[in-house]
C-alpha positions as CSV (number, residue, x, y, z in Angstrom):
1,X,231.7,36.9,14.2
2,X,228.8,35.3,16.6
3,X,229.7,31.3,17.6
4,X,226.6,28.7,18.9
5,X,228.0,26.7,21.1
6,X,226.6,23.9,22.0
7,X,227.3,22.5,25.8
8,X,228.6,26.0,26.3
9,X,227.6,25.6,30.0
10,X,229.7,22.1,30.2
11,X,233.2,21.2,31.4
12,X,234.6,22.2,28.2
13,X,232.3,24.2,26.5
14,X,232.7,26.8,29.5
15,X,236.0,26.8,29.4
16,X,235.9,27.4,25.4
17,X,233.4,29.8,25.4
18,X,235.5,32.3,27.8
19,X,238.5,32.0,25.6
20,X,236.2,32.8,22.2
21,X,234.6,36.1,24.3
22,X,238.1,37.2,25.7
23,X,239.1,37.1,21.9
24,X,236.7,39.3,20.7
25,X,234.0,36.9,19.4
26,X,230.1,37.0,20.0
27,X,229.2,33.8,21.7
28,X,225.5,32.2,21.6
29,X,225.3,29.0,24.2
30,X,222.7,26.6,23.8
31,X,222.4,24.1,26.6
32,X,220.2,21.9,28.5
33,X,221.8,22.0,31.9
34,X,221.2,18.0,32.6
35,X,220.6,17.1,35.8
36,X,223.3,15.1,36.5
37,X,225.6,18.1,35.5
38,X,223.8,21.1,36.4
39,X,220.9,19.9,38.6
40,X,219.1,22.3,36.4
41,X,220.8,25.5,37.3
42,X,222.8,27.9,35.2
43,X,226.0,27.2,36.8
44,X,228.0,30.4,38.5
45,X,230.9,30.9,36.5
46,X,228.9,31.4,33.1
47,X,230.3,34.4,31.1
48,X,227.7,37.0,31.3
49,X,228.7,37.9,28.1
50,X,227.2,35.6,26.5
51,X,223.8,34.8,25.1
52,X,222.1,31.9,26.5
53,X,219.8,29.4,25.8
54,X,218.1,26.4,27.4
55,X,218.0,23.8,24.7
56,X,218.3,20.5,24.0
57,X,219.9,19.4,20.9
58,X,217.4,16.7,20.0
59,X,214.9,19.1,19.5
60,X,214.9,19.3,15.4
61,X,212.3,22.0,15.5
62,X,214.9,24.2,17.5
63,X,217.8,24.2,15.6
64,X,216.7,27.2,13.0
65,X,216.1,29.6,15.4
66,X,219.5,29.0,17.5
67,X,221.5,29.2,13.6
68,X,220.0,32.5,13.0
69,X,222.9,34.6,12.2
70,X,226.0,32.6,13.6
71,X,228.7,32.5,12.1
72,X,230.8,29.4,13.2
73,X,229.0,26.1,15.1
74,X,231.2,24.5,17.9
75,X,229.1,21.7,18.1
76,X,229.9,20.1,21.9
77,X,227.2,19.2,23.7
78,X,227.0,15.3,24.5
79,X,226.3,13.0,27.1
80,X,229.1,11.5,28.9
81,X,230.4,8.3,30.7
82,X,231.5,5.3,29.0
83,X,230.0,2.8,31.7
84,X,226.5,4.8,32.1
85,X,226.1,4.6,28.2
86,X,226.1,0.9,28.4
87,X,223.3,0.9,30.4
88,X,221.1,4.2,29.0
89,X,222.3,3.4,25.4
90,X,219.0,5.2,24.3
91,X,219.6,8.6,25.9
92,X,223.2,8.3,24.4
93,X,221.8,7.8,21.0
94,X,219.5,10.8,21.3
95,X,221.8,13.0,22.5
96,X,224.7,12.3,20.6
97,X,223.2,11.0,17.3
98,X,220.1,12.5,17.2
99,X,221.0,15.8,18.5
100,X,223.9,15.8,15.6
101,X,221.5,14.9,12.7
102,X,218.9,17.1,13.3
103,X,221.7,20.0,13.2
104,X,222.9,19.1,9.5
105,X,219.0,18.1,8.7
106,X,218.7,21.6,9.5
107,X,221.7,22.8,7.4
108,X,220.2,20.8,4.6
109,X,216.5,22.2,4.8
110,X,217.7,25.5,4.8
111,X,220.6,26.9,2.0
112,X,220.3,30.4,3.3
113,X,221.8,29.3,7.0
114,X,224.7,26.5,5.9
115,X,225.8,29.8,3.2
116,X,226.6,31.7,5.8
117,X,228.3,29.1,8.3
118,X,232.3,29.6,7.5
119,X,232.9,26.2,9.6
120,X,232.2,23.6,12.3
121,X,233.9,22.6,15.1
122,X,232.7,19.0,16.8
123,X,233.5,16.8,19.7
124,X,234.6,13.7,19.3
125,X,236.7,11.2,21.5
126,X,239.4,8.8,21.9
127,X,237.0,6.9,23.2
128,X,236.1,5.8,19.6
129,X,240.0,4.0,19.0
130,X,239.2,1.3,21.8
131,X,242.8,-0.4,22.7
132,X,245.8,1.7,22.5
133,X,248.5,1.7,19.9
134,X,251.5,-0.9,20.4
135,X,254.8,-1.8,18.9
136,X,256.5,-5.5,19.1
137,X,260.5,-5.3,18.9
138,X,260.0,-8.1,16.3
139,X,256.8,-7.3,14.7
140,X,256.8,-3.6,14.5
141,X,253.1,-1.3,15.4
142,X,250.4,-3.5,16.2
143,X,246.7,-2.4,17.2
144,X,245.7,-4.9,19.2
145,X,241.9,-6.1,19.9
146,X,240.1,-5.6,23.6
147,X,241.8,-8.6,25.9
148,X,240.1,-11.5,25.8
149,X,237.7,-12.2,29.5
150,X,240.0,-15.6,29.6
151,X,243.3,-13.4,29.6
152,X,242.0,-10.6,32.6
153,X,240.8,-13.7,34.7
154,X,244.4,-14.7,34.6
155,X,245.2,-11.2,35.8
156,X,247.4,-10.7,32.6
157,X,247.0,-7.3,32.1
158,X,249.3,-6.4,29.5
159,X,249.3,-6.4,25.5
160,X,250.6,-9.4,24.0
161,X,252.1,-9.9,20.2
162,X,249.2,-12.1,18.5
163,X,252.3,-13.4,16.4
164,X,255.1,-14.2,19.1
165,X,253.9,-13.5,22.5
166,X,255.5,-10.8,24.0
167,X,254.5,-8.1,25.5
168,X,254.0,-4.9,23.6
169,X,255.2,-1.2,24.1
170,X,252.8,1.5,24.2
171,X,253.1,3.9,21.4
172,X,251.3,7.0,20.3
173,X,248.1,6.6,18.1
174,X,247.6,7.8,15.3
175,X,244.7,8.8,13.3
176,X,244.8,6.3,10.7
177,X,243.9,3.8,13.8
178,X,240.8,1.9,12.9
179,X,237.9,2.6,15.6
180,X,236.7,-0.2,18.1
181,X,234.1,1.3,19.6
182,X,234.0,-0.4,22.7
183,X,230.8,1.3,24.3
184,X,227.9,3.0,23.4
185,X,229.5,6.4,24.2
186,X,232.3,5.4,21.7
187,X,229.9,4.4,18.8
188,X,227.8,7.8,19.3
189,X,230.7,10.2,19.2
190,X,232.1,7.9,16.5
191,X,229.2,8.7,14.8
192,X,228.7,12.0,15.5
193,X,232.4,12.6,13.9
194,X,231.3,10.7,11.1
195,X,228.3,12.6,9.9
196,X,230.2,16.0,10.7
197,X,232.8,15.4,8.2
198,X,230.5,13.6,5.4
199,X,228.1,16.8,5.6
200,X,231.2,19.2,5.5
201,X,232.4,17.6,2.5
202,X,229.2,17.8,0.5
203,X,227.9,20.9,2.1
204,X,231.8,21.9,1.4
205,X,231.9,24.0,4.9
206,X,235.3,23.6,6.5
207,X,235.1,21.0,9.6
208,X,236.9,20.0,12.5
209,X,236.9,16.7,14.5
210,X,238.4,17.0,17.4
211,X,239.5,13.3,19.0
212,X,239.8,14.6,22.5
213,X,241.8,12.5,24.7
214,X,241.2,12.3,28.7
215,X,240.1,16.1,29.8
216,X,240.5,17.3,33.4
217,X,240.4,20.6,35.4
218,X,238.3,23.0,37.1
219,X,235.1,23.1,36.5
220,X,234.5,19.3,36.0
221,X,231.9,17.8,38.5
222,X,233.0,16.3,41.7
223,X,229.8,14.8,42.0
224,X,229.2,12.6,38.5
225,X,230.4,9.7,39.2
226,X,230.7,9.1,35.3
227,X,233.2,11.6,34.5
228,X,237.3,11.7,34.8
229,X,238.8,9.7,36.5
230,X,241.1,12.8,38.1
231,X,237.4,14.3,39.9
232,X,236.5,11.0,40.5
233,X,239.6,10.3,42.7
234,X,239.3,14.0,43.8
235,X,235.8,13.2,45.2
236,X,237.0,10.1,47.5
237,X,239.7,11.7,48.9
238,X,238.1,14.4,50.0
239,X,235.6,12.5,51.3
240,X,238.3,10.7,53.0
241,X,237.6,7.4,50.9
242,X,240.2,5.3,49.2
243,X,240.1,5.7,45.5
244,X,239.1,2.4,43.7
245,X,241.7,1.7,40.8
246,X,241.0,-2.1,38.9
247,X,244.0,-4.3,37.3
248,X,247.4,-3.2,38.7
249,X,247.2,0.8,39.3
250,X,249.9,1.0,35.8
251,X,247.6,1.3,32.7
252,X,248.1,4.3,31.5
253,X,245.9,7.6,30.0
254,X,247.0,10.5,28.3
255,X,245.3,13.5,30.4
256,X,245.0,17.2,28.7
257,X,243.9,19.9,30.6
258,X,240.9,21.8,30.1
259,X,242.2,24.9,29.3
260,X,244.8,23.7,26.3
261,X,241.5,21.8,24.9
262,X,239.8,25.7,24.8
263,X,242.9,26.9,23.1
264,X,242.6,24.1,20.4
265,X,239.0,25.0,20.2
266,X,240.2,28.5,19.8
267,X,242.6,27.7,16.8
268,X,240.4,25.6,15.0
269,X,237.8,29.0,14.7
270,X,240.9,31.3,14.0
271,X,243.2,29.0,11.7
272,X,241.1,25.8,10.4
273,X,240.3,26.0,6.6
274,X,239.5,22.4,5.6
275,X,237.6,18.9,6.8
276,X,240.0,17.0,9.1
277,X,239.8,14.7,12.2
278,X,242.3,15.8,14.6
279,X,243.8,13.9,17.7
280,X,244.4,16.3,20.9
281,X,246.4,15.0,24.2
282,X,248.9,15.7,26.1
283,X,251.1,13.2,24.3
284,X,252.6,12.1,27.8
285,X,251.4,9.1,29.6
286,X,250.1,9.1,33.1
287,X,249.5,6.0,35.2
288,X,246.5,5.7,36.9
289,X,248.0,5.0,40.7
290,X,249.5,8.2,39.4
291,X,247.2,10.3,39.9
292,X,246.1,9.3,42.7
293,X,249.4,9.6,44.3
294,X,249.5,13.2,42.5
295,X,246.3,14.4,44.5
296,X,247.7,13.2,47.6
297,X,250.7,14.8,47.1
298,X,249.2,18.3,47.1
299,X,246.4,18.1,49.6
300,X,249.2,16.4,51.7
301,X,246.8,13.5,52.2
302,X,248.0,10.1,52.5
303,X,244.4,8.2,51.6
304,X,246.4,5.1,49.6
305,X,244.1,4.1,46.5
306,X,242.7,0.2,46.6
307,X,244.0,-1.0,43.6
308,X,242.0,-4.1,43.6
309,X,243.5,-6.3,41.1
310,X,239.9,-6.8,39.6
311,X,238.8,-5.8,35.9
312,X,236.0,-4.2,34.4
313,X,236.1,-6.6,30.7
314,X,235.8,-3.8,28.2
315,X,238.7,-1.2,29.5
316,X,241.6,-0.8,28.0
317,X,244.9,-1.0,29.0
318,X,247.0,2.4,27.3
319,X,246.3,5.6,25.5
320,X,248.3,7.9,24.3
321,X,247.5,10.7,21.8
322,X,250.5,10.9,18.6
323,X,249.9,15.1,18.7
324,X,251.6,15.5,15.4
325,X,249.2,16.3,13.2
326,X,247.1,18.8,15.5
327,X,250.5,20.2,15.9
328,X,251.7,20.6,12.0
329,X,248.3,22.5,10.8
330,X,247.3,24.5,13.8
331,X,250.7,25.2,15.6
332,X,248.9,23.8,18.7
333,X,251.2,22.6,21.7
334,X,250.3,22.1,25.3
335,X,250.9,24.6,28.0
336,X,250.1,22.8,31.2
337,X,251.7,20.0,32.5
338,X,249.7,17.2,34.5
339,X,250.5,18.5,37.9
340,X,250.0,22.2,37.7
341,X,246.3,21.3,36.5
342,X,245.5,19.0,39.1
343,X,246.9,22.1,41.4
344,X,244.4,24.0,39.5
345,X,241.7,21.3,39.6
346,X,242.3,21.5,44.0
347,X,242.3,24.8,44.1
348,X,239.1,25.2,42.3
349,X,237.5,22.2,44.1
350,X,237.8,23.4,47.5
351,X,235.1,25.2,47.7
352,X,232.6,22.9,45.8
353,X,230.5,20.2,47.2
354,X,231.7,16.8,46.3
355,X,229.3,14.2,46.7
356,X,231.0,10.9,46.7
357,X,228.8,8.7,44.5
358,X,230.8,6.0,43.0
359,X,229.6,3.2,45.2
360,X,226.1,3.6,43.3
361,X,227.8,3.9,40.2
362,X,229.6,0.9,41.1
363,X,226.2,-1.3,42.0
364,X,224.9,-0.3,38.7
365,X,228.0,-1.8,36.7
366,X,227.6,-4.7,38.6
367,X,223.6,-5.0,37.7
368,X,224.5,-4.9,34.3
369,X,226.9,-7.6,34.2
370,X,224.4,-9.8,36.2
371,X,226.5,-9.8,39.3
């Protein structure tokens, strides 16, 4: 079988694309290597194995040639960053939307390629959920709206019961949780999920949505300052800067690491028969002052984060991925545990430059909110 991959020479896609090959499959990448990612290089650790093309999804006229005789899509390329969407919503939309459609416009235009496709594999993102999941000892499972600006300016960080007051425990979500959409980011892979499993259903080709939760590991850059949080805190230590955590240092994410998000991607091509949205985490909650007391803890640096007490209105306070589904239909469980990949993530980082750029990151957050 030959696999496109789209964003094959990404974070993920990379990572995917070496499991697909050491399992026998023929792998065609299409990527654009963006600048911020790639500064327009083929990156090192591309499999040689694999075909590759530069390409940008949002060229329609492209799309034909790159189908020609595959097999299977794993549709991943997208841009990333939840804060840099806000303020470049137009790349985000042409990108992620645009570069989405014009795949199924293609599918649609021509029979003989969507005949042969078998199924589709596509990114999409917790992101899309907004606010966690909650449960009220009185109320039962709530899923709660974005805090309110009046209620962070109090420095109440927590979740609240709209119907008694108290404060709400975190619980797993689960798919049925209506989207929020919170950024721009959110409403494109939102909609890029959206159109992937409308079109499998009336173009009846098997597709996956995969709801991806936070995603860390080698390979990730140290110098975006708009990706994980983990290589964003790896970057400022070693740089011997204090990593900058907002609230109180306790809201919590549910990281995955990189490789388990390949193996998923590998048992959606092997084992996936049918259209389905599919959450994938760890299912374990992490704090934030977590990990960067975690990266301290194995460089044996002691660079204490600034946990500043300040918000950013529009984050949320918990996720945590309810893995139940994912693991019912494609026997999928998690191998690594949130310390052995950031041991991975160090040891993969110390020879890569790391260019500490969150300060300008920060100034543009700060422009957008007029401050």
């Amino acid at each position: 079988m030959k696999i496109l991959v789209t964003g094959g020479a990404g974070f993920i896609g990379s990572h995917t694309v070496d499991m697909l090959i050491a399992n026998g499959y023929q792998v065609r990448i299409v990527d654009n290597l963006l600048e911020q990612v790639h500064q327009g290089k083929k990156p090192s650790y591309l499999n040689k194995k694999a075909e590759f093309i530069r390409g940008d999804v949002a060229d329609l006229n492209a799309w034909k040639k790159w189908l020609n005789r595959v097999d299977i899509v794993m549709h991943l390329a997208s841009m990333t960053g939840l804060a840099q969407s806000m303020y470049e919503p137009a790349a985000y939309c042409k990108a992620n939307i645009m570069g989405t459609a014009n795949f199924y416009e293609t599918l649609v235009k021509n029979p003989e390629i969507r005949k042969r496709l078998k199924k589709i594999i596509i990114a999409s993102s917790k992101t899309i959920y907004g606010e966690g999941a909650y449960r009220c000892k009185e109320h039962g499972i709530k899923f709660p709206e974005l805090r309110t600006l009046e209620q962070l300016q109090k420095k109440d960080w927590e979740l609240h019961c709209e119907e008694c007051g108290r404060v709400m425990q975190t619980m797993p979500i689960p798919e049925e949780k209506p989207a929020q959409n919170l950024s721009v980011y959110a409403l494109t892979k939102y909609t890029t999920e959206k159109l992937a499993l409308m079109y499998g259903n009336t173009l009846s080709i098997p597709t996956i949505a995969f709801r991806y939760f936070s995603v860390y590991g080698p390979r990730q850059s140290l110098s975006n300052p708009y990706t994980g949080v983990c290589s964003i805190f790896l970057s400022r230590i070693k740089n011997k800067q204090q990593p900058v955590i907002f609230e109180d240092g306790n809201q919590v994410r549910d990281f995955i690491f990189v490789e388990d998000i390949a193996r998923v991607n590998l048992l959606a091509v092997k084992n996936a028969n049918k259209t389905e949205a599919y959450n994938v985490g760890s299912g374990i909650g992490t704090s934030i002052e977590q990990v960067a007391l975690t990266i301290n803890e194995i460089l044996g640096t002691n660079i204490k984060a600034n946990v500043t007490n300040d918000f950013r209105y529009g984050d949320t306070r918990n996720d945590l991925s309810d893995n139940s589904k994912v693991e019912r239909d494609l026997k999928f469980k998690t191998k690594y545990s949130f310390k052995e990949g950031i041991k991975k993530l160090i040891e993969w980082g110390e020879k890569e430059r790391a260019v500490d750029r969150f300060d300008a990151a920060e100034r543009e957050r700060k422009r957008l909110l007029g401050k």
